[in-house]
C-alpha positions as CSV (number, residue, x, y, z in Angstrom):
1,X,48.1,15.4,27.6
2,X,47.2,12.1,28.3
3,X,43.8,12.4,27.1
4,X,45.2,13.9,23.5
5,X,47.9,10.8,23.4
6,X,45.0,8.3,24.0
7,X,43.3,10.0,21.1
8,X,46.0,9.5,18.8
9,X,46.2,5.9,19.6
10,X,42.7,4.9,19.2
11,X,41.8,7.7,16.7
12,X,42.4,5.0,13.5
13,X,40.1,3.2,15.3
14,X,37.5,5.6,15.8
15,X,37.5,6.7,12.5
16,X,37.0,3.3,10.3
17,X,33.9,2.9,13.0
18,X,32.3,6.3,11.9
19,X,33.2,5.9,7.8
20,X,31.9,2.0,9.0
21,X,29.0,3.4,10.0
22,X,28.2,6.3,7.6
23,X,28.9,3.6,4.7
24,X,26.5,1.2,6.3
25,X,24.1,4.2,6.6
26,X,24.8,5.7,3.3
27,X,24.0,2.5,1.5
28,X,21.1,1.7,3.0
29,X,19.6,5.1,1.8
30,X,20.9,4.7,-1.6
31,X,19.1,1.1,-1.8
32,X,15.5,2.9,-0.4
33,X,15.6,5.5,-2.8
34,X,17.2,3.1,-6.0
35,X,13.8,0.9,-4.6
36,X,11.4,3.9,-4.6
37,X,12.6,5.0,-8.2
38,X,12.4,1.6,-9.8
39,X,8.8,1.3,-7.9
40,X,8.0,4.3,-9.8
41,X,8.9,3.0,-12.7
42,X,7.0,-0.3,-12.1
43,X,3.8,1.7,-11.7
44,X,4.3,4.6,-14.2
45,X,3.6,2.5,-17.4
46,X,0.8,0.4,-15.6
47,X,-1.3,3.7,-14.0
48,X,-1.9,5.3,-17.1
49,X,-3.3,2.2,-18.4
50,X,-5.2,1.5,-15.9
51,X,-7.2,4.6,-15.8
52,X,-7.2,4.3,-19.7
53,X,-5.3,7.2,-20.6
54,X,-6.3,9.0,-17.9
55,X,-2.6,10.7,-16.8
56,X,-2.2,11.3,-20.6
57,X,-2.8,13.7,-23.5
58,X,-5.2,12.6,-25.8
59,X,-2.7,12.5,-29.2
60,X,-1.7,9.6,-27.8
61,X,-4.8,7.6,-27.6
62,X,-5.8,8.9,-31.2
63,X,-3.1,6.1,-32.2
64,X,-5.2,2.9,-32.4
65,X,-2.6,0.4,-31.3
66,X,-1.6,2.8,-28.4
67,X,-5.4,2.6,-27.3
68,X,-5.6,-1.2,-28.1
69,X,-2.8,-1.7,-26.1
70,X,-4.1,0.9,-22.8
71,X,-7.5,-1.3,-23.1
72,X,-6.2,-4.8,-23.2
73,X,-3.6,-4.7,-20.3
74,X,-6.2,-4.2,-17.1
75,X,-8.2,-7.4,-19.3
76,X,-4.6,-9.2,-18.6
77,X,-3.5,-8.3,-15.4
78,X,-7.4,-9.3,-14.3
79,X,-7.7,-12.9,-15.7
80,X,-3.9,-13.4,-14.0
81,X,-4.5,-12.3,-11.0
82,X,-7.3,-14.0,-10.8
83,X,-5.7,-17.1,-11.5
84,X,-3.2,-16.3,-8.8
85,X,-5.5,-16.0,-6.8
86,X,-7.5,-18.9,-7.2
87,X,-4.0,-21.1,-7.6
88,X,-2.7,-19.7,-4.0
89,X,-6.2,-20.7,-2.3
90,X,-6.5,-24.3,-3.8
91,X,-3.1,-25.1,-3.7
92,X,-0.1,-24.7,-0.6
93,X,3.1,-23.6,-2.4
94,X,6.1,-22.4,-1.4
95,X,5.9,-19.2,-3.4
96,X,6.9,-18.8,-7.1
97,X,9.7,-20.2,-8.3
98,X,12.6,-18.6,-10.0
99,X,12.2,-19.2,-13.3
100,X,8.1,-17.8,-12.6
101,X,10.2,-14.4,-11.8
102,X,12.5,-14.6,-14.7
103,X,9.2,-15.6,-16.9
104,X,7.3,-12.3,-15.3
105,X,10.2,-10.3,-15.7
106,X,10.6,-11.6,-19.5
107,X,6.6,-10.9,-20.3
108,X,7.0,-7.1,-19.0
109,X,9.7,-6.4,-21.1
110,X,8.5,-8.6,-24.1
111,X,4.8,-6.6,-23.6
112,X,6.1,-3.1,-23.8
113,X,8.9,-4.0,-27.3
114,X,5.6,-5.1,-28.7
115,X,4.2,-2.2,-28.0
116,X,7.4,-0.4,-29.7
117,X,7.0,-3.0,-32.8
118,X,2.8,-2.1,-33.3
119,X,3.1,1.5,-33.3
120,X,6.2,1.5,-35.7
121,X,4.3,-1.1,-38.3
122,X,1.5,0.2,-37.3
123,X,-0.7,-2.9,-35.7
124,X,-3.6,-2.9,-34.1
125,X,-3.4,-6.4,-33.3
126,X,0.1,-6.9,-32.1
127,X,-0.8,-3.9,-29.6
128,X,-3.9,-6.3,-28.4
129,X,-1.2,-8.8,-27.9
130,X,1.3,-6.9,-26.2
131,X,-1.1,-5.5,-23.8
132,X,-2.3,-8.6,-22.7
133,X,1.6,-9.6,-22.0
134,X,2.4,-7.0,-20.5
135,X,-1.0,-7.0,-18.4
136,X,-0.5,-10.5,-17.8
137,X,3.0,-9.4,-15.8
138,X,1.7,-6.8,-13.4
139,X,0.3,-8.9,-10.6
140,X,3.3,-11.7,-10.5
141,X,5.7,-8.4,-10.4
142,X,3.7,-6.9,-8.0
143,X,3.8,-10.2,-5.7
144,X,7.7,-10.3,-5.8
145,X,8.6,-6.4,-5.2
146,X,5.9,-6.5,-2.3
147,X,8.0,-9.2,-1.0
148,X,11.2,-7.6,-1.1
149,X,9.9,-4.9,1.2
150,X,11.5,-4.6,4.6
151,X,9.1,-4.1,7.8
152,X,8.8,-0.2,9.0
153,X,6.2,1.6,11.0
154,X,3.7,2.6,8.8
155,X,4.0,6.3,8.7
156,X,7.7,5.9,7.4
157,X,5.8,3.4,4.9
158,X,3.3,6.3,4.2
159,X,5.7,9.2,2.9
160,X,7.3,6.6,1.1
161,X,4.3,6.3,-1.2
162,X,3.4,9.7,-1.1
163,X,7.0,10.1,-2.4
164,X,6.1,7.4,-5.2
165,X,3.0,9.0,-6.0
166,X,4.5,12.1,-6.6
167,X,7.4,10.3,-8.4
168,X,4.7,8.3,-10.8
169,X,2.4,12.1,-11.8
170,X,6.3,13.5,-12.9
171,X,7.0,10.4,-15.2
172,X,3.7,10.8,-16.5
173,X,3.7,14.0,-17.6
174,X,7.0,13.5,-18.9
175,X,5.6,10.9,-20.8
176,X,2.5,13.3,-21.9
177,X,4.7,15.6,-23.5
178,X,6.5,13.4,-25.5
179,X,5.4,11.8,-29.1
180,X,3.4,8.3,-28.9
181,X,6.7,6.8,-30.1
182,X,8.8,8.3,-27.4
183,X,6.2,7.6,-24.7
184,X,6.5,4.0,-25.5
185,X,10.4,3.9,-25.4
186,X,10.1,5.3,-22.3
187,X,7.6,2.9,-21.2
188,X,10.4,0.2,-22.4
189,X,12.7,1.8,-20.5
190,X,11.3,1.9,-17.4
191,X,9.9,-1.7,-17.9
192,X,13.6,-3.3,-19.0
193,X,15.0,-1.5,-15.4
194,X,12.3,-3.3,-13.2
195,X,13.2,-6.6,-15.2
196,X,16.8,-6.2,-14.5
197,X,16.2,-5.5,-10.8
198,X,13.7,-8.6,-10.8
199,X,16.1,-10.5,-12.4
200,X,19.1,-10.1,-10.0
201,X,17.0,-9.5,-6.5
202,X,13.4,-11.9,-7.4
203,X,13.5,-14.5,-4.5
204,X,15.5,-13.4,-2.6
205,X,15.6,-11.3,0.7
206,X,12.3,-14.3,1.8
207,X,12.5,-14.6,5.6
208,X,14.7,-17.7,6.7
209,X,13.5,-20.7,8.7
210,X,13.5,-19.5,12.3
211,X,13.7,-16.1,11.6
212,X,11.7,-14.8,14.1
213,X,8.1,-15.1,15.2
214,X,6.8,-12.7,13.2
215,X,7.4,-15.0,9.8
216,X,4.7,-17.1,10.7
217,X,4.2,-17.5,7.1
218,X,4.0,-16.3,4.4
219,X,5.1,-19.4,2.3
220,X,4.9,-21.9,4.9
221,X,1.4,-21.1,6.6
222,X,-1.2,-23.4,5.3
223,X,-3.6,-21.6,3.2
224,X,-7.7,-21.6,3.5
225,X,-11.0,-19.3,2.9
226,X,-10.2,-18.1,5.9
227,X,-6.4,-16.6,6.0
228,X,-8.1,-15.3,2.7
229,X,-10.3,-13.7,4.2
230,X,-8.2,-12.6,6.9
231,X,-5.7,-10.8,4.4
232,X,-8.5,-9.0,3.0
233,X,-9.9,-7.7,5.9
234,X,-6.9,-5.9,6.4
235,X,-6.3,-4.3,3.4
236,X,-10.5,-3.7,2.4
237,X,-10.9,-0.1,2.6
238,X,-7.9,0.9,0.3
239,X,-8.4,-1.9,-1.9
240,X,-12.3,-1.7,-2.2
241,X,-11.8,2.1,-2.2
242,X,-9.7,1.6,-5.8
243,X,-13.1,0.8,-7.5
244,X,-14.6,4.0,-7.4
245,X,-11.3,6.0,-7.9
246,X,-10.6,4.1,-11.6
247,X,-14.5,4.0,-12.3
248,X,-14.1,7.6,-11.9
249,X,-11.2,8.6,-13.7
250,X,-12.5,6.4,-16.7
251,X,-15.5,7.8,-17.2
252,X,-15.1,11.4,-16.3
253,X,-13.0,13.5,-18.4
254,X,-12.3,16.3,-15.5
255,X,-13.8,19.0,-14.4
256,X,-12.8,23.0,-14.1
257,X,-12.7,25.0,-11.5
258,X,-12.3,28.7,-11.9
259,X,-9.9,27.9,-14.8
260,X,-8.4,25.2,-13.0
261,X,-9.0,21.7,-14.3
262,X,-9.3,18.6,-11.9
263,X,-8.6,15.4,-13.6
264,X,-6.8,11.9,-12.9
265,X,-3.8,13.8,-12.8
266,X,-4.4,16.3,-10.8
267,X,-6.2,14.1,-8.5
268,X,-2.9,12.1,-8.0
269,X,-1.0,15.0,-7.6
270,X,-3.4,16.7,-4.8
271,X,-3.6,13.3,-3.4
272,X,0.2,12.2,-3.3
273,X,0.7,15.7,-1.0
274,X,-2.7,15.2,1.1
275,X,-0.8,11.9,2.0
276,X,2.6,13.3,2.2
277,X,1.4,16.2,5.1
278,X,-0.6,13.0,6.7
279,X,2.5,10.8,6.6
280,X,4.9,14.0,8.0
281,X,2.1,14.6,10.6
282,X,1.8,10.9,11.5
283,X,5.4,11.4,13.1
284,X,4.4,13.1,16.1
285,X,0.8,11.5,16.3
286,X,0.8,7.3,16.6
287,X,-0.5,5.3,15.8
288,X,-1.5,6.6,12.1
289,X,-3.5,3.4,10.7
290,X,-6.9,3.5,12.6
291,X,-6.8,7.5,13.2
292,X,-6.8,7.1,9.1
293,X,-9.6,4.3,9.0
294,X,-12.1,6.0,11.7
295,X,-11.4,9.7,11.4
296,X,-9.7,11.0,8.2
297,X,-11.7,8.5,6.1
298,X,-14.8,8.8,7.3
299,X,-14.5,12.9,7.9
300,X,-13.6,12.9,4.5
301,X,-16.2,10.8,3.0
302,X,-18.9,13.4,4.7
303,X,-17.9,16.2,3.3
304,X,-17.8,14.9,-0.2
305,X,-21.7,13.5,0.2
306,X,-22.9,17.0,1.5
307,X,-21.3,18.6,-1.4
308,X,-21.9,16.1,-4.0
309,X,-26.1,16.9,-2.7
310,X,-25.9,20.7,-4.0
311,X,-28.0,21.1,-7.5
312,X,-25.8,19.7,-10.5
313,X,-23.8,22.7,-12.1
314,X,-23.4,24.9,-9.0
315,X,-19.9,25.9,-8.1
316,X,-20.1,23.4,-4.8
317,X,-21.1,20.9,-6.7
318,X,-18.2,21.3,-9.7
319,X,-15.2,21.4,-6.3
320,X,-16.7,18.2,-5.0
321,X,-16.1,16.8,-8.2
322,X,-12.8,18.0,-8.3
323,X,-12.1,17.0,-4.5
324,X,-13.6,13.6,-5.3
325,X,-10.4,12.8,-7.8
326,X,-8.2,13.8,-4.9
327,X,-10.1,11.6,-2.1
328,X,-9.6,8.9,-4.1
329,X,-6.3,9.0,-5.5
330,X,-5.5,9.4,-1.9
331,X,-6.8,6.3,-1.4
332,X,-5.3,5.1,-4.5
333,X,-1.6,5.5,-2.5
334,X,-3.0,4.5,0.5
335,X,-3.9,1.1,-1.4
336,X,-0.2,0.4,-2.4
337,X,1.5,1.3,1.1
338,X,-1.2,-0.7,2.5
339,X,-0.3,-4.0,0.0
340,X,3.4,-3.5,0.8
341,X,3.5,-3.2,4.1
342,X,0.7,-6.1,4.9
343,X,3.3,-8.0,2.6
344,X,6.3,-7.0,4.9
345,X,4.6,-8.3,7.8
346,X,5.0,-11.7,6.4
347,X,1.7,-12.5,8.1
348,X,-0.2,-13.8,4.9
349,X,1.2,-14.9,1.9
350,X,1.8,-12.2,-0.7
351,X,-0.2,-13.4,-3.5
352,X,-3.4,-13.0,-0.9
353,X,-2.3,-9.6,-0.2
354,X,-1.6,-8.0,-3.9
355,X,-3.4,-10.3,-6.0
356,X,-7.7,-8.8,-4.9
357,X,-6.3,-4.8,-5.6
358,X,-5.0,-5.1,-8.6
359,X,-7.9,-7.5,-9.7
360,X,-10.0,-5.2,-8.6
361,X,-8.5,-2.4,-10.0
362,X,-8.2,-3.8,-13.8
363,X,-12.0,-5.0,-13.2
364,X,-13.1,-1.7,-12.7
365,X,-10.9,-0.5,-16.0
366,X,-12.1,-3.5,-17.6
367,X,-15.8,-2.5,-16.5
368,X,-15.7,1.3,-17.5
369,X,-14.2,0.2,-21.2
370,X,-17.1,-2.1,-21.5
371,X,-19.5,1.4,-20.5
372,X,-17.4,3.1,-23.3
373,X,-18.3,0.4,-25.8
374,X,-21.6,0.8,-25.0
375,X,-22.2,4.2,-25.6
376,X,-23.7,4.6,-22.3
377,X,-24.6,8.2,-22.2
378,X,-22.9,10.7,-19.5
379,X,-25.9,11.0,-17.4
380,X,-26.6,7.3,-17.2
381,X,-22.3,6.5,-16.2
382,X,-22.1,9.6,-14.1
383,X,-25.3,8.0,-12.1
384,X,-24.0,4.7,-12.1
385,X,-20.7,6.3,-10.8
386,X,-22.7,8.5,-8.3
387,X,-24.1,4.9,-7.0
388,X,-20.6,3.4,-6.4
389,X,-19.0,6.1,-4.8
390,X,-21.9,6.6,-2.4
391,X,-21.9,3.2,-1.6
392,X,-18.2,3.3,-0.7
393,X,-18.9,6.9,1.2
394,X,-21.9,5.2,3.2
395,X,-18.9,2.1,4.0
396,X,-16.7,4.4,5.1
397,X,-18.7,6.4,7.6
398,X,-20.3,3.3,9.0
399,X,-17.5,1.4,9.5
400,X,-16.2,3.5,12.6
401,X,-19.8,2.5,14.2
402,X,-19.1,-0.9,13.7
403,X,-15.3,-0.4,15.1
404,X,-16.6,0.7,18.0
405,X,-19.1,-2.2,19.0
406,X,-15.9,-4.5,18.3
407,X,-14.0,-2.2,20.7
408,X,-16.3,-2.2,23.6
409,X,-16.8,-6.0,23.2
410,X,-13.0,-6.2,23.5
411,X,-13.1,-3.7,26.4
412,X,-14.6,-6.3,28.1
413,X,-13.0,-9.2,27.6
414,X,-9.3,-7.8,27.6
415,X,-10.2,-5.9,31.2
416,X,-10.9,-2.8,30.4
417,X,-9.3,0.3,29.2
418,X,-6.0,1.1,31.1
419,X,-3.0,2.8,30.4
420,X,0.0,4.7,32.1
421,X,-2.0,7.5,34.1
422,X,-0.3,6.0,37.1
423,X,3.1,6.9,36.3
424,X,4.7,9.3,34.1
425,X,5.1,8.8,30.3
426,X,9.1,8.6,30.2
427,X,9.5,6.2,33.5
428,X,6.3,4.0,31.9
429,X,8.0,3.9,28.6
430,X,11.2,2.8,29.9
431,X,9.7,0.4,32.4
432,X,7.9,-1.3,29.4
433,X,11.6,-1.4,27.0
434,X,13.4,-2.9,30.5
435,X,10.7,-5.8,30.9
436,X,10.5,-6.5,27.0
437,X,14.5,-7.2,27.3
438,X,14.3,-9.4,30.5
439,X,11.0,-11.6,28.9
440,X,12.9,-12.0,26.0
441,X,10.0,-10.8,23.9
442,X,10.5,-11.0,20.3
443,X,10.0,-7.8,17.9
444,X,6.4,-8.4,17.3
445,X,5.3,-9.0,20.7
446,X,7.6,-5.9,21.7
447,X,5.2,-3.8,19.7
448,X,1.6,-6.0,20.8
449,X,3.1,-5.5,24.3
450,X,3.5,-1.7,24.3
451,X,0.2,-1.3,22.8
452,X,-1.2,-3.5,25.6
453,X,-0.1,-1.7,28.5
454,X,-1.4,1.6,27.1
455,X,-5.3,0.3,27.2
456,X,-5.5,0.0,23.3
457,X,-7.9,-3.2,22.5
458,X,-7.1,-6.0,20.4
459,X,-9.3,-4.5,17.1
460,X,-6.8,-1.1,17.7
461,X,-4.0,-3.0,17.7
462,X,-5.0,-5.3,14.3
463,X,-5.4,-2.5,12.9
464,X,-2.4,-0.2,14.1
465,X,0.0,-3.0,13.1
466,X,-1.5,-4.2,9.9
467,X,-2.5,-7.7,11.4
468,X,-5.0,-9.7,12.2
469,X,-6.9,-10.2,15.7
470,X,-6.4,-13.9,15.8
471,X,-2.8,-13.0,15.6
472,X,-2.8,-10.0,18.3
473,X,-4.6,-12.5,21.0
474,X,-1.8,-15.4,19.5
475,X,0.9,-12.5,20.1
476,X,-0.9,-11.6,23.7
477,X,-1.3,-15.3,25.2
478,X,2.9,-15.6,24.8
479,X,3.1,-12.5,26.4
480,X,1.2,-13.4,29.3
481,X,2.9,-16.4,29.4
482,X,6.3,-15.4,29.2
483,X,5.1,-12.6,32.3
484,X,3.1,-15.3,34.1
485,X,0.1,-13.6,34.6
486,X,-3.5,-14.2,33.0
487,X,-4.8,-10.8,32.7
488,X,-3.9,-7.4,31.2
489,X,-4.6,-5.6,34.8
490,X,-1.8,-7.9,36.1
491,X,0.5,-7.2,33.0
492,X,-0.3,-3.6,33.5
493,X,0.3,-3.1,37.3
494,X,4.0,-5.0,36.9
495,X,5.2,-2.2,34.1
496,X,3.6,0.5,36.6
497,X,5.4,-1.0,40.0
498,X,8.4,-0.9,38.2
499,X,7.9,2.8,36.8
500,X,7.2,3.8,40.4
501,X,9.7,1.9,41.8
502,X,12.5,3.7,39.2
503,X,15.0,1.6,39.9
């Protein structure tokens, strides 16, 4: 009886904790999902441009301002990324400005009314015009809704964008079925909702002053050739690997496979779920990021260059085609995720981050139009093509080689690898939480620290976290500091006398 009164008392109480909670809860899924819909919306009219028609039907290129438009938006988000670029590496800022944003926002929408406007009068030149707007926006866009990204583990950051993937191939093909006309008011559409959000969210949610040791950054870390190069090296096989993926989707047209036809759409679509079962596997298997750079990558990249060597025309040789436009639109997701959540890690300043794929992307568009205008014949692209993505395949199978040099060179020097043999799993995990909470270690060197203790090297754990190795061995000096030791052997035996101890 007692127990049932003292429910009654405190049951008011109890329940505006749980509705507390499930409100906080609810709301913060409603605001991931409203950012993953307006993310597809911020890529839908972009990707088809980009790959120059690619996820469309051809009616709507036969409308000259619709292809003036689709070729002269990668030539404007190159030359202004490029700028960026160039303008973050000479000059420390403090990150754009408001009315930049507003301005950004303002050109996106502007861009795609003009689009509206030529293919109403019709004008080819006013599309020429509105594309470079419109182009013009991508890259300063990109930079803010990459900075608005909170920090997750990757794989959660994974099936995001396999999500968004999927999300972009459905708008497009919504967009495919409708008339030129109603594929550019949906293109307004989408355009006016990513304006509106940039408009009431652009600047803010930047990391405060003292916020932690992981903001070492962003806006405030002084800038130089080498955090440039730095923040490429982490994100070089996605963004490198976008070359070859709109190379290819611009200058093949598809190929069929026992009536089935693999083209840049189909490609994303096969590559949005290849990354989707990688991102639900990644769950159970951690870390994701360097099983992805030195197995799945590489394994991959194999396979397509024995296939690719069968005689031209054979069945074999048509699927590796076909499996080619998935590969790479896999790595086309894997490109994005990477850029946002090397953004969220507030490590490097956004504009070195987002500013190299997407000028590397519209180059390649920008490249494969210039083929077009050439007449180059389809032997003499698909060679040049051929060239390219064996290049990238060659990269991406030597790269583990070189990974592992850099890993037994840090074998060394970090003392070997050692882990939590001694001791089981569950008492060595909760041994490590115990000491992180009594060292006072911040988030960051929470997750360097657990990576430490279980014998992964500094290169591993660069690359695990989406950082770089100057900050892992930053990161690893203050935890040996705030531990008092001077070697990972001594960092490892405390966690392991305590797991024994189990007290």
């Amino acid at each position: 009886m007692q127990g049932a009164r003292g429910l009654l008392v405190y049951w008011p109480g109890i329940r505006r904790g749980v509705m507390d909670d499930a409100s906080r809860w609810g709301s913060a899924r409603a605001q991931s999902w409203g950012a993953a819909l307006l993310t597809v919306a911020f890529l839908s009219p972009w990707v088809p441009c980009l790959l120059h028609g690619g996820l469309l039907s051809g009616e709507h290129l036969a409308s000259a301002p619709f292809a003036a438009f689709a070729t002269w938006l990668p030539v404007g988000c190159l030359v202004t990324g490029t700028a960026m670029l160039l303008v973050r590496l000479l000059r420390v800022e403090q990150g754009p400005s408001r009315r930049a944003i507003l301005l950004a926002a303002g050109a996106s929408v502007a861009g795609y009314a003009l689009l509206a406007v030529a293919l109403l009068l019709p004008s080819e030149e006013l599309a020429v015009a509105a594309g470079a707007v419109a182009g013009a926006a991508v890259v300063p866009l990109g930079i803010v809704w990459c900075a608005q990204t909170k920090v997750v583990d990757f794989s959660s950051m994974l099936f995001r964008g396999a999500l968004i993937g999927l999300g972009v191939f459905l708008v497009t093909r919504i967009a495919a079925l409708l008339p030129v006309g109603g594929c550019a008011a949906l293109w307004l559409l989408c355009s006016a909702a990513v304006g509106a959000w940039v408009a009431q969210h652009g600047g803010r949610g930047r990391p405060k002053e003292g916020e932690g040791d992981d903001v070492r950054a962003g806006a405030e870390a002084p800038l130089s050739l080498l955090s440039a190069r730095g923040a490429f090296s982490v994100i070089a096989t996605a963004a490198i690997g976008l070359v070859p993926f709109v190379l290819l989707s611009n200058i093949s047209p598809g190929v069929t496979v026992e009536n089935f036809t693999f083209d840049s759409s189909t490609g994303l679509l096969v590559g949005s779920l290849l990354t989707l079962a990688i991102a639900a596997w990644a769950r159970c298997e951690k870390p994701i990021a360097p099983t992805l750079f030195w197995t799945v990558f590489p394994v991959c990249a194999g396979v397509l260059v024995v296939l690719v060597s069968f005689p031209k025309e054979t069945f074999v040789s048509t699927l590796s085609a076909g499996l080619a436009f998935a590969f790479f639109s896999m790595i086309g997701v894997f490109a994005v995720v990477c850029c946002a959540h090397a953004v969220a890690q507030r490590e490097f300043p956004a504009a070195l981050v987002v500013a190299p794929p997407f000028a590397l992307a519209a180059a390649a568009s920008v490249t494969a139009g210039l083929l077009a205008d050439i007449q180059a014949s389809s032997e003499e692209a698909g060679a040049a093509l051929m060239v390219v993505a064996m290049a990238y395949f060659v990269c991406l199978m030597l790269a583990p080689a070189f990974q592992l040099r850099r890993l037994r060179q840090a074998m060394v020097s970090d003392g070997g690898d050692e882990g939590a043999d001694g001791a089981s799993r569950l008492a060595f995990d909760e041994a490590c939480e115990l000491l992180a909470a009594q060292r006072s270690l911040s988030k960051r060197e929470r997750e360097v620290f657990g990576y430490l203790v279980k014998g992964y090297t500094s290169p591993y754990i660069a690359k695990a976290l989406f950082i770089s190795d100057s900050t892992v061995r930053s990161h690893t000096k203050s935890i040996y500091r705030k531990f008092e030791v001077s070697s990972r052997t001594d960092l490892i035996e405390i966690v392991r006398s305590l797991a024994a101890d189990g007290s």
